[in-house]
Every structure is written in C-alpha cells, then in structure tokens.
matplotlib code that plots the C-alpha trace (Angstrom):
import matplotlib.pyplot as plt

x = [1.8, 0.7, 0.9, -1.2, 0.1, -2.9, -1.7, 1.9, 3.1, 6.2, 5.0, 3.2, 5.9, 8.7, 7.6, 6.1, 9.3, 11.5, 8.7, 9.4, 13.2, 12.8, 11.3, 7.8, 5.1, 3.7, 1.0, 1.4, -1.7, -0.5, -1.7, -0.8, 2.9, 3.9, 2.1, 3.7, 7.1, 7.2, 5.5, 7.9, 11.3, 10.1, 10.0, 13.4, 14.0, 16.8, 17.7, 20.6, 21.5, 21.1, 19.8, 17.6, 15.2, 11.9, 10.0, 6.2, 2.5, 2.5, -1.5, -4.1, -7.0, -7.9, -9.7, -6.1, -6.3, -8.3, -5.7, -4.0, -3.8, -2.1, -3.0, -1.3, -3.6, -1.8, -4.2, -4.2, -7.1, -9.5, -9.9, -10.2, -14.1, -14.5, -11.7, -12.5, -15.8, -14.5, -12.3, -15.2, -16.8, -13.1, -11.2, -10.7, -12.7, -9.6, -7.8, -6.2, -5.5, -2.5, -3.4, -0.6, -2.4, -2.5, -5.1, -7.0, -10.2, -9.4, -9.6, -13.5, -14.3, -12.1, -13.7, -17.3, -16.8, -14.4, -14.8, -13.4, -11.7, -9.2, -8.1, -4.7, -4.0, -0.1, 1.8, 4.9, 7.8, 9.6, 10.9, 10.2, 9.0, 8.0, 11.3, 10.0, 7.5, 8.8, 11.5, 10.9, 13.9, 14.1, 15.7, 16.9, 17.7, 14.2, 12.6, 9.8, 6.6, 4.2, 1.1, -1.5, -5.0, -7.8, -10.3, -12.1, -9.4, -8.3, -4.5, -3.7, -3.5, -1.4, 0.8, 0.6, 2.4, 4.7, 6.1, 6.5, 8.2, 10.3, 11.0, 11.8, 13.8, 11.7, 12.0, 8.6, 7.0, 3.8, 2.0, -0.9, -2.4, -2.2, -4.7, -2.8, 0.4, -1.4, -2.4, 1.3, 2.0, -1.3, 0.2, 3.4, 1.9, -0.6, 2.1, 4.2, 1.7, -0.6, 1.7, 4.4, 2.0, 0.2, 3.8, 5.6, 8.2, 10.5, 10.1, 13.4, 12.0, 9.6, 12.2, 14.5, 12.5, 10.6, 7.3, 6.7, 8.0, 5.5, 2.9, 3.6, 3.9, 0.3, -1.0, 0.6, -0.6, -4.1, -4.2, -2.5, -5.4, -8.4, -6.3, -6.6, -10.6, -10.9, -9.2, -6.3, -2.9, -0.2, 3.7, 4.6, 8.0, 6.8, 5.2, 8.1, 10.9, 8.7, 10.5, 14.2, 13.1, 12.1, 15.8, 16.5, 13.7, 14.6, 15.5, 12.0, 8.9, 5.8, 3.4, 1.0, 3.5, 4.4, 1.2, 0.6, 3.3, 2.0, -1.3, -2.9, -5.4, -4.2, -5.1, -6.6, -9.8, -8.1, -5.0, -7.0, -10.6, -11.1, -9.0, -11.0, -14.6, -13.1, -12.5, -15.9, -17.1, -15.5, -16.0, -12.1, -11.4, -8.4, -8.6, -5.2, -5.2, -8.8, -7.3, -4.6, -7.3, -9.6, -6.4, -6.1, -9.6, -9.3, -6.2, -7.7, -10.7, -8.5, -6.4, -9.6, -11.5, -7.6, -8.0, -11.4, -10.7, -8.0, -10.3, -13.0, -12.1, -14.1, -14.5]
y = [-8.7, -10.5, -9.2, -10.2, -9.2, -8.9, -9.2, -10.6, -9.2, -6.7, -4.4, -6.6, -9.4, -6.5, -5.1, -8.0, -9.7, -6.5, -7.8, -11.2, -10.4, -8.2, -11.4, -10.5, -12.8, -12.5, -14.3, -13.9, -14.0, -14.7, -17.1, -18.9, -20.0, -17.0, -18.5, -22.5, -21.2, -19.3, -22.4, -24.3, -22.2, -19.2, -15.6, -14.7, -10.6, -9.4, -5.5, -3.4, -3.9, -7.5, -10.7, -12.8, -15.8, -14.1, -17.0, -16.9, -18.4, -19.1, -19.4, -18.3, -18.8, -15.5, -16.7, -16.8, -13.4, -14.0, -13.8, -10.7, -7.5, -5.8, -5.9, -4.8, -4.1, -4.4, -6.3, -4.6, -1.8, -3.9, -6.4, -3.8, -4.3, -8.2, -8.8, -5.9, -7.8, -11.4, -10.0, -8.1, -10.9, -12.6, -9.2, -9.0, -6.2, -3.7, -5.0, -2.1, -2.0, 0.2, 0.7, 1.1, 1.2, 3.1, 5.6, 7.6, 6.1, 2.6, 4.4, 4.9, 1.7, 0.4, 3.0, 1.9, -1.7, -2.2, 0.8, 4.3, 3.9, 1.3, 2.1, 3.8, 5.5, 5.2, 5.5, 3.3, 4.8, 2.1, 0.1, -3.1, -6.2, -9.7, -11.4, -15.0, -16.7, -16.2, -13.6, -10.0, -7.5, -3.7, -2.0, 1.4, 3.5, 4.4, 2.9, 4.6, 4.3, 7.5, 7.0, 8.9, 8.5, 9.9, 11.6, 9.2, 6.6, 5.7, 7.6, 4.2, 2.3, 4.7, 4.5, 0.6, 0.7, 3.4, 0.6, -2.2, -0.1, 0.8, -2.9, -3.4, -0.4, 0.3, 4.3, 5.9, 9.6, 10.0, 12.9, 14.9, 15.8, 11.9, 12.5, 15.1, 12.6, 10.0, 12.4, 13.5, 10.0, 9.8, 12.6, 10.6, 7.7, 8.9, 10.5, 7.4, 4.7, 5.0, 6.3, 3.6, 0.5, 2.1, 2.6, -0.2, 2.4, 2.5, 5.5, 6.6, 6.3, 8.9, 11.2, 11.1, 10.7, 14.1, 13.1, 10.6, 13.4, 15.8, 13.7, 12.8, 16.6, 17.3, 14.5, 15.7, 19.0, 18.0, 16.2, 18.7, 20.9, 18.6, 18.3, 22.2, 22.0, 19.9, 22.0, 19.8, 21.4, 19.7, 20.6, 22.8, 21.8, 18.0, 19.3, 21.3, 18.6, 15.3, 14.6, 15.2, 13.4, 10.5, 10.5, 7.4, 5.3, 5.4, 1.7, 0.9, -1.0, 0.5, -1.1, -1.0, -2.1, -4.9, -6.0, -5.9, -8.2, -10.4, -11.1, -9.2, -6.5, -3.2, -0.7, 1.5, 2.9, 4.5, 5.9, 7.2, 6.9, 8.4, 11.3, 11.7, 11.0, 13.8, 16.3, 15.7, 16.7, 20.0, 20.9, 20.5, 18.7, 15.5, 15.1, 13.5, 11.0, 10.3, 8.9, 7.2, 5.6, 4.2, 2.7, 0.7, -0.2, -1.7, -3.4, -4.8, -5.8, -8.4, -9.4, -9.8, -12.2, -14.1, -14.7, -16.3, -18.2, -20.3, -20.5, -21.8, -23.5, -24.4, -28.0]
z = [22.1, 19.5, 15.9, 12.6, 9.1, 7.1, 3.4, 3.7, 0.3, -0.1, 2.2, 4.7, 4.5, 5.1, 8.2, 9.7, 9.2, 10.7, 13.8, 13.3, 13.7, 16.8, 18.6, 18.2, 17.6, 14.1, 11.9, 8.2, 6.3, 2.6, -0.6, -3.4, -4.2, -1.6, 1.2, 0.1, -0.1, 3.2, 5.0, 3.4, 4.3, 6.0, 5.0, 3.6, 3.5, 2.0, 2.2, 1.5, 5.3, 5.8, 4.7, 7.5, 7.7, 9.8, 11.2, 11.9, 11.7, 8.2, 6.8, 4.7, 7.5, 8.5, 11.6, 13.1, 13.7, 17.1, 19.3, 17.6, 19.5, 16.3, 12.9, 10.1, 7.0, 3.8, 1.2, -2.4, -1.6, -4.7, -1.1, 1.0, 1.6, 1.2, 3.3, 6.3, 6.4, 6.7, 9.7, 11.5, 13.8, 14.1, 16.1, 19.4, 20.9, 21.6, 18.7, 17.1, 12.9, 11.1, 7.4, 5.0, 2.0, -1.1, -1.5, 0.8, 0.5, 2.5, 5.9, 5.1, 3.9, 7.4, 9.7, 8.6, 8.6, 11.6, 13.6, 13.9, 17.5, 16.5, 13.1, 12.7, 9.1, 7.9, 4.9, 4.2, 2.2, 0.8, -2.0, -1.9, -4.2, -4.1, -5.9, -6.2, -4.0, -0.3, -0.7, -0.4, -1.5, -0.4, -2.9, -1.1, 2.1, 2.0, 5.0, 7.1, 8.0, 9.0, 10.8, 13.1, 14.6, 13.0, 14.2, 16.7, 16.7, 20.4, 21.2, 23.1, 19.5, 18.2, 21.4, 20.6, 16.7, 18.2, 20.6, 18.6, 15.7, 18.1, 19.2, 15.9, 15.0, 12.0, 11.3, 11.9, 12.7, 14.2, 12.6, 13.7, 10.2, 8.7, 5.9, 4.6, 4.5, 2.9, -0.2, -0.3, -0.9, -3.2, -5.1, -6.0, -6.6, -8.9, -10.5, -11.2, -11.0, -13.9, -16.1, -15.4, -15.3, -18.9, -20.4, -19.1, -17.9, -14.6, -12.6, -14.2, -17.8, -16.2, -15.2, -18.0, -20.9, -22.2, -23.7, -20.4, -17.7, -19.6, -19.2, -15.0, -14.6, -16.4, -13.8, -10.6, -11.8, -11.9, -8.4, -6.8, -8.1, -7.4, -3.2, -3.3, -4.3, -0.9, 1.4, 1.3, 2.5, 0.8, 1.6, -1.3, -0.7, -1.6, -4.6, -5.7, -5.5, -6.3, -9.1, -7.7, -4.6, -7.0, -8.0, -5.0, -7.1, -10.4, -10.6, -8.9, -10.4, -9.2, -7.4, -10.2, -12.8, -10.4, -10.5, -14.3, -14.7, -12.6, -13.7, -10.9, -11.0, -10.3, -7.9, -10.4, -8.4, -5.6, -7.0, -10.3, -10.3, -6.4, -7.8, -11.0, -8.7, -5.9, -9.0, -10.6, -6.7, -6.3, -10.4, -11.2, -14.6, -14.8, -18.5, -18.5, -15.5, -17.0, -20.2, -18.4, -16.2, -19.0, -20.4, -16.9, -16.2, -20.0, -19.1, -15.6, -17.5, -19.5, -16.9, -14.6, -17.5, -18.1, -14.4, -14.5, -17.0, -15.3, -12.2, -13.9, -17.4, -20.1, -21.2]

ax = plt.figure().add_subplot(projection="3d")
ax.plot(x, y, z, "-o")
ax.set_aspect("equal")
plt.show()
C-alpha cells in the first residue's frame, strides 16, 4: 500500500509521518525550506507522546504520485483547484483521496475535478504547527481524524483509510453524516480563525478577553444561523460548549494566524467568504464575519503583492 501526502505541512506532515512510523510507505509532497530540510534530515515529529525521525520520498514533483494507492489531500484550500488539476492525468485509476481540509467547499472543487467515487471527506482535530523547516510539533491530547464517503464515493476507499489509520494507531471515527462534521468544525474555525488572524490573538485571548469573546460569539451566532438556512443539522451540544471545549486550545495559533505570520495567504474564502456567499443564498445576513472578512481579503491582498514582489523583482 503505497501512500502520497499531498501538502506535507502540519497536518499532512503529522499523519503521514504517524504512517511513516507504522512502516508504511509514504511520499511527502512539500516546498521551499520545508521540503530542503526534510530531504536533508527527514521529517522530525515531536508530540506530547514522543519524539521520532519519519522517513520517506521527500519531493516537490507531483508526478510521484503514480504509484500511490492513497492520497492524503492537505494543500491550503487557495490550491485546491490548480493543484486537483495538475494531479488529474497523474492518479492511478482506483486511487482513492482523504481530504482534511478546512472548509466545506473543497469536496466540490475535488469531486468535479477528480471524481466523486474516490474522494473521502474528513476532518482532522488537532493541534499542530510547522516549528521551523522540517519539524512539526503537536501541541495537545487532541488527535483524531473523522472521515466518511459521500454520496457516490466507493465504500471500499473508506474501508482503505480505515485500515491504514489503524496500522498506524491514529484515532479515527467513521461517520455517516460527514458534511455535517465538517461544518461542525467549520463552525469553530470560523469562530477562531478570522478573528484571531485579524487581532493577532491566541484562541485564549478569545476566550478570556470580553470585547474579543463578544465578538467570536456574534460570529458563531451568525454561521450557526446561515447552517440552519441550509438544512444543516449541527450538534446543539457542539454549539453549546464550543467555547469550553476550546478550553484544551487556548495556547494554540490558528491556522490562519499561522499563516499571517508567515507570509502566506490565508484561507480566507472558505472559512469566511463561502459562509457570507451561503448566507446571501438562503437570505440570512453575516454583518459581523463580513467585516472581519474584508479586513482579511485586505490583508491577503498585501501579503499576495509582498509575495510577488520577491518572485519577480524590479530592476
């Protein structure tokens, strides 16, 4: 079985490493200083468990993917389309693809580009960050990965994951309503996300400062609202206790704040603007996470000309 980790970031580079470790034979697709280092000295993970070396193909060619009867798809959802379409003629026919995106709005783009039958939709609940180029910490206890099939997606994929998570004693639950997970986890991290990445804030300056927790409850408020309008049936439990649940991340650097930091454009379109677009839809006003969003999209628009600049500088 072999295994391709599409986007070896935090995420990516965790679980394909938990792989790596369980003897499993994994390709890293990475970049930059990332992709150097691990060629350099491998991939090391560090965790609140244990520390370990995973080994691997190490490579930013994506046509190594051939061979891969596994694929774990965890590029930034802004290279969701380019990259789904540089893959398409390089997968093997029964190829089968677990998503662990943000957003809910990547299984589309995937489905349409790649095929409905072998795309699995998952959510990953973890902490986790790039520390320096080729190490990857995980911060907490929090570990687990939920997936499912959709609709038309083959039950022997799903089957697939299932056995090589197990392999790897990586906590998982398959679920049999997986959209609905993914906009439980949409919910917190539109919650977090913006706000965090706009003020600069840990998700404990969220919870413990008033005019910040004020704000992320106007915001969760209004999603959980636009999810209602399309039939969406969120765990009122989840909704209830986001913010106590929160509690084992309060030391945790969003995604999206991670990513400011670094000079990278943020996820802003499908943890904001695919909630704002949805509400517009169904006629149910986001006033708030609307201004948070134009704050981002003004934000990614200076970090996206920055960015250019150093690819291409002027005489």
């Amino acid at each position: 079985m072999k295994i391709a980790v599409v986007g070896a970031g935090a995420v990516g580079g965790y679980y394909g490493g938990m792989l790596s470790k369980a003897g499993l034979d994994v390709t890293f697709i990475a970049r930059g200083k990332h992709l150097e280092a691990m060629k350099h000295s491998g991939l090391h993970i560090h965790s609140l468990q244990d520390s370990f070396i995973a080994e691997g193909t190490f490579t930013n060619d994506l046509k190594k993917i051939k061979e891969a009867d596994l694929l774990l798809f965890t590029v930034k959802s802004t290279e969701t389309k380019e990259t789904a379409e540089t893959i398409r003629p390089l997968l093997k026919k029964d190829a089968a693809i677990l998503t662990l995106q943000n957003g809910v709005d990547n299984e589309e783009l995937l489905t349409n580009t790649l095929g409905s039958d072998r795309i699995v939709s998952g959510s990953s609940y973890i902490s986790a960050s790039v520390e320096r180029p080729g190490v990857i910490r995980q911060y907490s206890n929090l570990e687990k990965i939920i997936f499912g099939g959709l609709p038309e997606t083959n039950s022997r994929h799903v089957e697939s994951f299932v056995h090589v998570l197990q392999i790897a004693n990586i906590d998982h639950e398959v679920s049999t309503s997986i959209i609905e997970k993914k906009w439980e986890k949409l919910l917190w991290n539109a919650t977090f996300n913006p706000l965090t990445a706009a003020s600069s804030a840990s998700v404990g300056d969220v919870l413990d400062k008033k005019p910040l927790r004020r704000t992320a409850e106007a915001v969760l408020a209004e999603v959980v609202n636009v999810a209602s309008g399309l039939g969406v049936n969120l765990n009122d439990s989840w909704v209830k206790q986001i913010f106590s649940l929160s509690e084992v991340a309060r030391n945790h650097k969003t995604s999206m704040l991670q990513d400011l930091e670094k000079g990278k454009k943020m996820e802003v379109e499908s943890i904001c603007g695919y909630i704002i677009k949805k509400g517009k839809e169904v006629g149910i006003d986001t006033p708030v996470l609307e201004t948070i969003y134009a704050i981002l999209c003004s934000i990614n628009d200076r970090i996206e000309s920055k960015n250019t600049e150093k690819a291409y500088p002027s005489n």
